[in-house]
Wavefront OBJ file of the C-alpha trace (Angstrom):
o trace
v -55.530 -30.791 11.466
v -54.142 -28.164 13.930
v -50.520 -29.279 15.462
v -50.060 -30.340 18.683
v -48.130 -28.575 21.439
v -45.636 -31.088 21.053
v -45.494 -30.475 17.586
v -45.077 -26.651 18.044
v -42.321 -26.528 20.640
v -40.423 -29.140 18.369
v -40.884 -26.531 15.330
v -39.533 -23.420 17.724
v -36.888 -25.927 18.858
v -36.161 -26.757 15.097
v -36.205 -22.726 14.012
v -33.609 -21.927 16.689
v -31.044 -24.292 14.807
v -31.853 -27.510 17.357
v -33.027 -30.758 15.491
v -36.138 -32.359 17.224
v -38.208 -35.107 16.318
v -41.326 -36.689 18.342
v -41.041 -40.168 19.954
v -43.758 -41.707 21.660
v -45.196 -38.592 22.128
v -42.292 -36.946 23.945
v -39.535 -33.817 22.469
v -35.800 -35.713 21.843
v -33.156 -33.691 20.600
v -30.884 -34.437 18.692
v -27.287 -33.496 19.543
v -25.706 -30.750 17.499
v -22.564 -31.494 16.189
v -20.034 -28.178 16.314
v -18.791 -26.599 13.466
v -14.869 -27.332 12.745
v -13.751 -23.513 12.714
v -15.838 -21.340 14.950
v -17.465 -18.442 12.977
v -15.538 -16.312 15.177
v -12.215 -17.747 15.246
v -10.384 -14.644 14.249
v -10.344 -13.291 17.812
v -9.767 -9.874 18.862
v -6.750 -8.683 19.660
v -6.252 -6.876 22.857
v -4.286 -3.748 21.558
v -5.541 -3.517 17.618
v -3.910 0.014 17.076
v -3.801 1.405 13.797
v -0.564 1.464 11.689
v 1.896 4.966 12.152
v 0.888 6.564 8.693
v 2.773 9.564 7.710
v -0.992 11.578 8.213
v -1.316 10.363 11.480
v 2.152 11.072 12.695
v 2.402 14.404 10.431
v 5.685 14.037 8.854
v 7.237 11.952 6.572
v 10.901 10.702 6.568
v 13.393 12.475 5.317
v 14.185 11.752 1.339
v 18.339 11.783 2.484
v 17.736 9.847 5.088
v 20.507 7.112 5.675
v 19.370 4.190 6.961
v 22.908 3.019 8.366
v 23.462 6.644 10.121
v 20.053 6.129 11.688
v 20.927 2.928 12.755
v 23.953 3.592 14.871
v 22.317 6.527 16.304
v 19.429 4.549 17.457
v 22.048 1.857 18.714
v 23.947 4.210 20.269
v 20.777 5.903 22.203
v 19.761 2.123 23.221
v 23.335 1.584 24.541
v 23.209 4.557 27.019
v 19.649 4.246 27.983
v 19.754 0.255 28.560
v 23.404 0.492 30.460
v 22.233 3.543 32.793
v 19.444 1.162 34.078
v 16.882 3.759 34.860
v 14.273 2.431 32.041
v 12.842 6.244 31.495
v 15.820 6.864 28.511
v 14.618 3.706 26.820
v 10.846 4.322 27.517
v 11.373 7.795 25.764
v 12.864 6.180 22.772
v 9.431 4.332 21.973
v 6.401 6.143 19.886
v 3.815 7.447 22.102
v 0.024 7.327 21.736
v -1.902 10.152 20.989
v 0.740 12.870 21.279
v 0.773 13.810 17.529
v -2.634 15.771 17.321
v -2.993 17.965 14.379
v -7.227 17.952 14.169
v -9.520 16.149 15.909
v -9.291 13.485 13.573
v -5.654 13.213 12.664
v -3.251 11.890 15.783
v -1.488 8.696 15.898
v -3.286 6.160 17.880
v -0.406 3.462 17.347
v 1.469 2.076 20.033
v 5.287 1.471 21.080
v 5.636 -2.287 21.740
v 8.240 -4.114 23.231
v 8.673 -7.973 22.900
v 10.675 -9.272 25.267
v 12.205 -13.176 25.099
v 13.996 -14.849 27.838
v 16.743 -12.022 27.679
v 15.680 -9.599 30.674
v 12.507 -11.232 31.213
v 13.580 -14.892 31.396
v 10.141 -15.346 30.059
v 8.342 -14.146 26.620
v 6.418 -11.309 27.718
v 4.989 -8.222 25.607
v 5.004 -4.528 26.708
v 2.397 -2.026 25.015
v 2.384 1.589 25.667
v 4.638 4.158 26.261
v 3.974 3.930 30.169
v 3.638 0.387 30.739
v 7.219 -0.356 28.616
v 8.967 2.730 31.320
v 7.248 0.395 34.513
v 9.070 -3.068 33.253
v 12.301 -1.326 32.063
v 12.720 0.262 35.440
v 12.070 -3.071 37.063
v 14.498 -5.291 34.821
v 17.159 -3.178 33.808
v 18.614 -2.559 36.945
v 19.760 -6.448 37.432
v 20.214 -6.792 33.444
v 21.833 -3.484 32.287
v 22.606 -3.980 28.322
v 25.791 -3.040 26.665
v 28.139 -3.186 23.803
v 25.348 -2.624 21.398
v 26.284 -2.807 18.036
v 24.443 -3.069 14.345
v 24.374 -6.505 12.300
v 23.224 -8.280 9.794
v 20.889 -7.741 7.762
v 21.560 -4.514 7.086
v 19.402 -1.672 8.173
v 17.086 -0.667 5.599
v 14.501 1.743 4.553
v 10.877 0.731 3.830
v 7.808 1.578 2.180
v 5.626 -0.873 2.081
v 2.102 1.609 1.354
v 2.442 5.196 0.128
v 1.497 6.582 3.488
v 3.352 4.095 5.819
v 7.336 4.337 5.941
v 9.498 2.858 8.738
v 13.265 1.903 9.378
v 14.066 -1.696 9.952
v 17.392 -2.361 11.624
v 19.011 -5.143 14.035
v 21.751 -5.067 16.890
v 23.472 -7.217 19.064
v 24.208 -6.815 22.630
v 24.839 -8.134 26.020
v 24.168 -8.625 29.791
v 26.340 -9.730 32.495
v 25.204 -12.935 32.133
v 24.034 -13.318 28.613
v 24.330 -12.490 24.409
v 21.244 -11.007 23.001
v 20.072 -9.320 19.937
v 17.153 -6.846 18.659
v 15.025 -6.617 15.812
v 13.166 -3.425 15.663
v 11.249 -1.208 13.361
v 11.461 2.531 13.874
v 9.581 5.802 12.286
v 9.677 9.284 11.764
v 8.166 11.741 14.289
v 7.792 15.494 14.455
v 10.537 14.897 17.679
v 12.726 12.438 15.087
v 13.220 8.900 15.282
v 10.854 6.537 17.568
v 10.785 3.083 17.659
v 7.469 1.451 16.846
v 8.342 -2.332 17.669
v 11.435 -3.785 19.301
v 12.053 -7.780 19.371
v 14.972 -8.849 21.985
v 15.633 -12.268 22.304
v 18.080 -14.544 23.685
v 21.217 -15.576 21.768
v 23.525 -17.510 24.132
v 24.351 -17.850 27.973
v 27.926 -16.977 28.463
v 28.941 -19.192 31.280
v 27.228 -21.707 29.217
v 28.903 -21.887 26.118
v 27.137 -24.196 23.007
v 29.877 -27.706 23.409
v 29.454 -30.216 20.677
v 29.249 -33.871 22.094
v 32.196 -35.394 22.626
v 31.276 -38.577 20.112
v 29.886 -36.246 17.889
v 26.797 -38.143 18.545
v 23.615 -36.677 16.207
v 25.152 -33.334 16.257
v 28.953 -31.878 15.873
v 31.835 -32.418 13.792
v 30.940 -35.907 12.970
v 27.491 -37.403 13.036
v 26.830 -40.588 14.304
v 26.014 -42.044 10.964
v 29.628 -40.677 9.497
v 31.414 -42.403 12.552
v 29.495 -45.699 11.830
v 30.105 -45.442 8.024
v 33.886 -45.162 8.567
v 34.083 -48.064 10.604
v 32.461 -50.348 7.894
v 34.822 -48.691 5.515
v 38.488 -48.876 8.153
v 37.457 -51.362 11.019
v 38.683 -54.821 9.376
v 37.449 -57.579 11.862
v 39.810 -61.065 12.921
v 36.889 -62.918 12.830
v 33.562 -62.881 11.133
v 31.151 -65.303 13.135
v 27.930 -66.513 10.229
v 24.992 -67.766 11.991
v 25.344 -67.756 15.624
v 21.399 -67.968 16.339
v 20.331 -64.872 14.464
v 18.726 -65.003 11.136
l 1 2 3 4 5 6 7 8 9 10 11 12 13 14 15 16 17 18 19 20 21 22 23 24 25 26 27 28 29 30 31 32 33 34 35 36 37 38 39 40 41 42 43 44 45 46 47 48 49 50 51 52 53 54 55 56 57 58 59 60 61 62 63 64 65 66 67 68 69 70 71 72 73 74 75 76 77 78 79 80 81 82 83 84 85 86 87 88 89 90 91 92 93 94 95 96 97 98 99 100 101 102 103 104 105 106 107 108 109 110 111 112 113 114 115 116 117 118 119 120 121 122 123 124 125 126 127 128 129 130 131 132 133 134 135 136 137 138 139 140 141 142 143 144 145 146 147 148 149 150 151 152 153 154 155 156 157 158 159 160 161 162 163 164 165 166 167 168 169 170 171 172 173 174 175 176 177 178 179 180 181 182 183 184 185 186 187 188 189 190 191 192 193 194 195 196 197 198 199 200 201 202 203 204 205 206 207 208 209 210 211 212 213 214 215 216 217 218 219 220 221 222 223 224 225 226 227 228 229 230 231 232 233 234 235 236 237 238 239 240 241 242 243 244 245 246 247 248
């Protein structure tokens, strides 16, 4: 027996992923319940740049190099080019896309990136590309110049984590007018020397706001709550001890 035209729509409905079954002669779906992860949960990032390869970039770093001399040359550069306030010195300092080109199919198509959080933003913001880092640090560094930039732990360090990718990792310290910060930041090797890749500032401390431990050492401080409470079953010796008094 041929199937109805109910039937067939509720077999297209059924090949397209929808369940249907026939009641009283009429199409009810059934409803679809979603899948926990979506198959396309792994979204796309905005700015998915490749990774600074020594091919890309044409040049590898030095086999001498120092990591600590690098370091305080890079913190020195940052400390001039975030106290003059202009943002164009500390644009310059960042890798920039597509200048290396050695063939048509070797250039570096990475990215400088700046991270930004709370410290001259007051926010958490992220700055990609060359350009686009030079338009915010001309904006914010003129009411948050940066000083007194110095290198701290950890120590900087070479690394190598593929044969064909090799960068500098190295933290400072440093600070506004109004607050402590430091900087995490990842630099490589270009044909024009040093550039950073990635820099991470964040916000340490507030200086008119100092950290003050409470003054009953209440969860936090010197002495926890617990301690204080502990000591006075151990010191306090009472006149009285009332048993009963309504409570069981």
């Amino acid at each position: 027996m041929a199937p109805t035209a109910i039937e067939e729509v509720a077999d297209v409905r059924h090949a397209r992923g929808q369940q249907a079954k026939i009641v009283n002669g009429h199409i009810e779906l059934e409803k679809e319940t979603p899948a926990p992860v979506a198959d396309d949960f792994m979204y796309d990032f905005k700015y998915n740049h490749h990774l600074p390869t020594i091919d890309s970039l044409g040049s590898d770093m030095p086999s001498n190099a120092d990591p600590h001399e690098i370091a305080e040359s890079l913190a020195a550069e940052l400390s001039t080019a975030w106290s003059s306030g202009t943002g164009d010195q500390f644009a310059e300092m960042f890798l920039d896309y597509g200048k290396y080109l050695y063939s048509e199919a070797c250039y570096t198509d990475s990215i400088g990136v700046w991270r930004d959080k709370l410290v001259f933003t007051w926010d958490h913001r992220t700055f990609n590309f060359k350009d686009n880092i030079s338009r915010a640090a001309k904006d914010l560094l003129p009411s948050s110049p940066a000083c007194n930039v110095k290198v701290m732990a950890p120590l900087p360090n070479l690394q190598r984590p593929y044969p064909d990718l090799a960068f500098l990792q190295f933290t400072v310290s440093f600070e506004t007018d109004i607050a402590m910060g430091s900087a995490i930041s990842h630099a490589v090797y270009t044909p024009d020397g040093w550039k950073l890749w990635t820099m991470h500032t964040v916000l340490e401390s507030l200086k008119a706001f100092p950290v003050v431990d409470p003054a009953d050492g209440h969860m936090t401080g010197v002495t926890s709550w617990e301690s204080q409470r502990a000591k006075e079953d151990d010191e306090v010796i009472p006149d009285v001890v009332v048993i009963g008094g309504g409570q069981k």
